[in-house]
C-alpha positions in Angstrom: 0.0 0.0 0.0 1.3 3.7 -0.8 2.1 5.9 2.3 -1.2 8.1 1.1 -3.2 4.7 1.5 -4.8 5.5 -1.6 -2.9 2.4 -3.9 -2.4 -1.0 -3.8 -0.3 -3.5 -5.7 -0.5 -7.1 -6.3 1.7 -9.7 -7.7 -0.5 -11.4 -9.5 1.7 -14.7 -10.1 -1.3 -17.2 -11.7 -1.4 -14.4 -15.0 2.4 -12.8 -14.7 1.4 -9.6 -14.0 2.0 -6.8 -11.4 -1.7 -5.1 -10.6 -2.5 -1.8 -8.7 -5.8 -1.6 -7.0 -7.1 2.1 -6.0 -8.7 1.8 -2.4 -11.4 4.1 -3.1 -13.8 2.0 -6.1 -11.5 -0.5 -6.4 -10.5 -0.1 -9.9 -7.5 -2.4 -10.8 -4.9 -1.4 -13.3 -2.1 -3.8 -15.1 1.4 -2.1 -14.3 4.4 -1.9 -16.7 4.1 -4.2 -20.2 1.7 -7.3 -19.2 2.4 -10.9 -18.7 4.5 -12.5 -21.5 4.6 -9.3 -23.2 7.1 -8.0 -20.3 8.8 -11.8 -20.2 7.7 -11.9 -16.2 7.1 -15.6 -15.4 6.1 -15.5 -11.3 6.2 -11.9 -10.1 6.4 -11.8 -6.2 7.1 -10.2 -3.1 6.5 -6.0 -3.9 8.4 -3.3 -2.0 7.4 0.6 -3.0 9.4 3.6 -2.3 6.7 5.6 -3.3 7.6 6.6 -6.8 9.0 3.0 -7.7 7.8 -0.3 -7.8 10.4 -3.4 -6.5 9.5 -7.0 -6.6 11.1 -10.5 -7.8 10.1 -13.1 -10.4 10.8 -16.3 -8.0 10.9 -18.2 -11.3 13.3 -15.9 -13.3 15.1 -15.1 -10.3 15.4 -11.7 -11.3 14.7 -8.4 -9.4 12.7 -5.9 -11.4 11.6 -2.3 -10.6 8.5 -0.3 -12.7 9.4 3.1 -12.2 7.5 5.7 -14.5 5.9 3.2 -16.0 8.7 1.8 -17.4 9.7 -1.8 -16.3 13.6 -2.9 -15.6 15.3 -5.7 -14.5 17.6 -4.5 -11.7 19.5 -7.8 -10.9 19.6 -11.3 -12.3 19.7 -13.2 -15.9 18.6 -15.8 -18.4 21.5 -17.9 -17.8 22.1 -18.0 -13.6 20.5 -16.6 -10.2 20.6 -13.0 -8.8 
C-alpha cells in the first residue's frame, strides 16, 4: 500500500502480471508491459518507495523495478541466479 493509503499492488503470479488496485472504487490497473509481453514468469514479493515499484520473479530469479511506468530488470539473468 502507498504511504497516502490510496494504492495497492499485487503480484499477480497465476497471469504474470503486477496489478494496482485504488482503495477508493477499487478499480484495478495492469502495471508496466503485461504478462508474456514483459517476459515476467512469477512476479512476487513488492516493495514501494513511493515513486518506484520493486518485486522479484521467484521463477526468473530476477529483481525488477517499474518506475514511471517503465519496467527494468535490476538484478539477475537468463543464464544464472541474482
Amino acid at each position: 500500500m502507498d504511504q497516502a493509503g490510496t494504492k495497492v499492488w499485487v503480484a499477480d503470479t497465476g497471469n504474470a502480471v503486477i496489478r494496482q488496485v485504488l482503495v477508493a472504487g477499487g478499480k484495478v490497473t495492469t502495471m508496466g508491459a503485461a504478462g508474456a509481453a514483459a517476459g515476467l514468469k512469477a512476479p512476487h514479493d513488492i516493495e514501494t518507495t513511493g515513486t518506484e515499484l520493486f518485486f522479484s520473479d521467484i521463477t526468473l530469479s530476477r529483481i525488477y523495478t517499474i518506475s514511471g511506468g517503465k519496467l527494468s530488470v535490476l538484478a539477475g539473468s537468463t543464464t544464472g541466479y541474482a
